[in-house]
N, C-alpha and C positions, 0 to 999 in steps of 0.2 A: 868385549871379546869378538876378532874377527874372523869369521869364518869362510872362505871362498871355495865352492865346490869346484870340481874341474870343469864342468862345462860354462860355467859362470867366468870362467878367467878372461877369453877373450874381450868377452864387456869391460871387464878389470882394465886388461890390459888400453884398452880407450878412453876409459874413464881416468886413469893413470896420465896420457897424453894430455887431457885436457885439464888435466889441475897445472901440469907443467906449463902449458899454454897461457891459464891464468893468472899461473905466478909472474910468468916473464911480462903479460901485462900488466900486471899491476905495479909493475914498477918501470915499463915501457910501454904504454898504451898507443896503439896504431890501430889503424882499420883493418891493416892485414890479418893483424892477430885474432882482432874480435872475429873477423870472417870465416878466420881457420878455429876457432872455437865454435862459432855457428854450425860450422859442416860436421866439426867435431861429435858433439851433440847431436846432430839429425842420425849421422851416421851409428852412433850410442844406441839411440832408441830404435832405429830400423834393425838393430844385430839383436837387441830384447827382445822386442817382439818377434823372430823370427824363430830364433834358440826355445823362445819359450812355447811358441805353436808346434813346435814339433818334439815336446818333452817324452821320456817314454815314460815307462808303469815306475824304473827301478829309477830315474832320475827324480820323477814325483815323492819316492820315498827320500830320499838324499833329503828333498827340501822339509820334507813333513818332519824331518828329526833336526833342523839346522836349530843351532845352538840360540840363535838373534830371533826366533819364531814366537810370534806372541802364544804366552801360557796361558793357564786358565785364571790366573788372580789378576793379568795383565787382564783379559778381555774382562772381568768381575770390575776392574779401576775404569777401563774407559767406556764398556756399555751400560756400568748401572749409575743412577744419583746417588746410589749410596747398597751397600756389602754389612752383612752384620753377622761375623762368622760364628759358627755355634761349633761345640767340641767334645767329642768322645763319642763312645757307643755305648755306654751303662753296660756292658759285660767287662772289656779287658781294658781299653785306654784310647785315645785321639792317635789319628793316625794322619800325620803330616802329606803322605802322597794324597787325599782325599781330602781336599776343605770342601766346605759347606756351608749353607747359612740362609739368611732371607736379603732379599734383595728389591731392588726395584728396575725393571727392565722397559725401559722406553715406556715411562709413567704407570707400567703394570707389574704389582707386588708379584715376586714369584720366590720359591724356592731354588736357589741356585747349588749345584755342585758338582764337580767334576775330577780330573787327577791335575798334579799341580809337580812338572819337573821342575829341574832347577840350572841355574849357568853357571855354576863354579865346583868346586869339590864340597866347600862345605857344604853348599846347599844342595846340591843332590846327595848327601848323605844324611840329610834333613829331611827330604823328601821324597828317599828311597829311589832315585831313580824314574819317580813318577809311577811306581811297582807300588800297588796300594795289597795290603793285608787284609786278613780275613777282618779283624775292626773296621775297617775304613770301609767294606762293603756294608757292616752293620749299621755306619753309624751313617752312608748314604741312605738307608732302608729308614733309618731313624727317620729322619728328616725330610725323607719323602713321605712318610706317615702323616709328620707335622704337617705336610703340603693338602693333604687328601683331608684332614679336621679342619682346617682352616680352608677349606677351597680355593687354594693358591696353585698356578700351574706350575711346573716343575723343568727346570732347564737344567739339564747336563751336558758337560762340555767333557768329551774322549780324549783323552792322548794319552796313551799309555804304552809299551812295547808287549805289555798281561800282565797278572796278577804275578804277585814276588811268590817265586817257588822256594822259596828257603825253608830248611826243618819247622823253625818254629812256626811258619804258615800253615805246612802242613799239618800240624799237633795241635792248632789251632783251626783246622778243617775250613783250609780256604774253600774246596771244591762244594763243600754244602753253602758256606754264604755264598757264593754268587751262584747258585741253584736257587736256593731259596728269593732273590733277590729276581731271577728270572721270571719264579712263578706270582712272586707279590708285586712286581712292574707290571705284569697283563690283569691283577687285577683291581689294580689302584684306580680312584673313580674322582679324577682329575685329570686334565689335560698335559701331556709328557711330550718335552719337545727334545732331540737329542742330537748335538751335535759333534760329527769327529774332525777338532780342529787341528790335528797330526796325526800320531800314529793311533792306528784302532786296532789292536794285539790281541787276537784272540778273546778267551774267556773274560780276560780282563776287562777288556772294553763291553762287553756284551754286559755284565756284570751292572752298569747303570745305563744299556743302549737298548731298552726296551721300552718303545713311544710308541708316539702317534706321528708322530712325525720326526723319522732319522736324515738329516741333513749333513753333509761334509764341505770343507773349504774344500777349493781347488786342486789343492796341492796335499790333501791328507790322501793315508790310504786305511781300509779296514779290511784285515784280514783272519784266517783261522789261525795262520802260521805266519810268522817272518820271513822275507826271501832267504835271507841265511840258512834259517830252522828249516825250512820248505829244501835249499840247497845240499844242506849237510846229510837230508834224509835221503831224497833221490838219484845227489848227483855223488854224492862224499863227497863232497867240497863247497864252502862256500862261497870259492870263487864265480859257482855259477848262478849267484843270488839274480843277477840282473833276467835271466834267465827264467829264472823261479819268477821272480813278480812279473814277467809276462803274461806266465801260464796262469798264476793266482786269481788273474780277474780283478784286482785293489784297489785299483784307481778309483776314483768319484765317478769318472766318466764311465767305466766297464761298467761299473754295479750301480748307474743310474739306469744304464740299457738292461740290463738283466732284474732290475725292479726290487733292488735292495734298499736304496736308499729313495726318497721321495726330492732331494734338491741337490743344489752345489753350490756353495756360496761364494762367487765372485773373491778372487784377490788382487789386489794391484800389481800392475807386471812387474816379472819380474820377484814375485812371491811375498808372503805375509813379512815375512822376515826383514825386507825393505821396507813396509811403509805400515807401523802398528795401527795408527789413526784411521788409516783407508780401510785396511782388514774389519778393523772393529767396527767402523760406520756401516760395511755390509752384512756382518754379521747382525749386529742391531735390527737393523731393518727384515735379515731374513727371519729371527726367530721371534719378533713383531708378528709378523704377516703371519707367520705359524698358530701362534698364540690366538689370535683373533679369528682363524678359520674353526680353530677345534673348539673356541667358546663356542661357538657358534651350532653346536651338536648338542642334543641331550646327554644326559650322562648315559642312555643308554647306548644309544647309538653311539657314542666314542667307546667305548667298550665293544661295539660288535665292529666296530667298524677297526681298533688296535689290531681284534683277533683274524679278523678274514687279513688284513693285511700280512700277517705273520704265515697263514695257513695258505698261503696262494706264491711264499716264497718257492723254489724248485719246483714247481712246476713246469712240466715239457709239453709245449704246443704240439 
């Protein structure tokens, strides 16, 4: 499925030139051509990197929702040697937006789980939209249990737009599982590394974003609200969403300066959604590095050190 933002078109549009260019070589091979494909290409990469050093908050989200954006079972396939997914919550049933399971993460067994969308109709109607249920918070709570008896560190990966507001969620008391899941993340007595590798939606995200360490890709944002939700509230209209993620603060970059998140994990230009192999080789290494600083604490001190982290959030110098 191809999906082209607007401000990605100009690149389109030269990248477009230079298959045409390749084609008329390859079946008229001249120096001229190759040359004008050389320029082609520098000129490609000089518009990349330019469009993309000056992204703004509401472009950033554009890319953290694109359709081609590696998911959570994507980064599970190329960062682990191997994924062994585990299912249900032992109260009401398995909840497909939320897999889970144990894993092994750059040679260190870990508990891995996160929300998981989907690229087509069926599969996002499999996987709710990436909108996980009050189960699927239970049965990440499960499994982060399993993580803390077996002293395995715990990786979650974020993308989600929040928790699925639907009747049945609610009669199912989404708003206590991911309370309840707030207050047993800060007191679980293992190392919790958590990353939002798209959208970070409110409650939803918060819901398994309770570490030691919260990391985001380049290109995710985490917020309380959507620019939309944020848009439709202030402005009546959603037209002014770009607006709203200004003000939001969302980005990796906003909420690295304001000490919400602790990294930002590098994506290849031009965004995750170009190049899954580079994305994941950096993720790899950032939640690595993670892992082995927080071993590296007692279990008291990761515990005192979870909590000042969280209690030193809003604070006004």
């Amino acid at each position: 499925m191809k999906q082209v933002l607007e401000f990605e078109k100009p690149i389109l549009r030269v990248r477009e030139d230079i298959q045409d260019l390749q084609k008329k070589y390859a079946s008229k091979p001249s120096d001229k051509l190759a040359a004008q494909i050389v320029d082609l290409e520098k000129r490609e990469l000089a518009l990349k990197a330019d469009i993309h050093s000056k992204l703004t908050p509401w472009q950033r989200v554009q890319i953290s929702r694109h359709v081609n954006r590696p998911f959570m079972l994507d980064y599970a396939r190329l960062c682990c040697d191997d994924f062994l997914e585990l299912h249900g919550d032992r109260h009401i049933g398995d909840d497909h937006a939320m897999p889970g399971g144990f894993a092994t993460w750059g040679g260190q067994k870990v508990v891995l789980l996160g929300h998981q969308k989907g690229r087509d109709t069926k599969e996002n109607l499999l996987r709710n939209f990436g909108s996980a249920n009050p189960e699927g918070y239970r049965k990440a709570l499960r499994l982060m249990r399993m993580a803390e008896k077996f002293g395995l560190p715990i990786v979650t990966l974020i993308d989600t737009p929040g928790a699925f507001p639907g009747i049945g969620a609610e009669e199912r008391n989404i708003a206590e599982a991911i309370a309840f899941n707030l207050r047993e993340m800060m007191l679980l007595r293992t190392p919790i590394v958590s990353v939002v590798i798209g959208e970070g939606g409110s409650g939803g995200a918060l819901g398994i974003g309770i570490a030691d360490r919260v990391l985001m890709m380049e290109n995710a944002y985490y917020s309380v609200i959507s620019p939309e939700g944020c848009a439709a509230i202030l402005w009546k209209s959603r037209e002014h969403a770009p607006e709203a993620a200004q003000a939001l603060k969302l980005s990796a970059q906003d909420l690295q300066k304001l000490g919400i998140i602790h990294g930002i994990v590098d994506e290849p230009l031009g965004g995750a959604h170009h190049d899954h192999d580079t994305a994941a080789a950096s993720l790899k290494i950032a939640v690595s590095n993670a892992i082995q600083e927080l071993k590296a604490l007692s279990t008291d001190q990761l515990l005192e050190q979870r909590y000042q982290n969280f209690r030193a959030m809003g604070k006004v110098a």
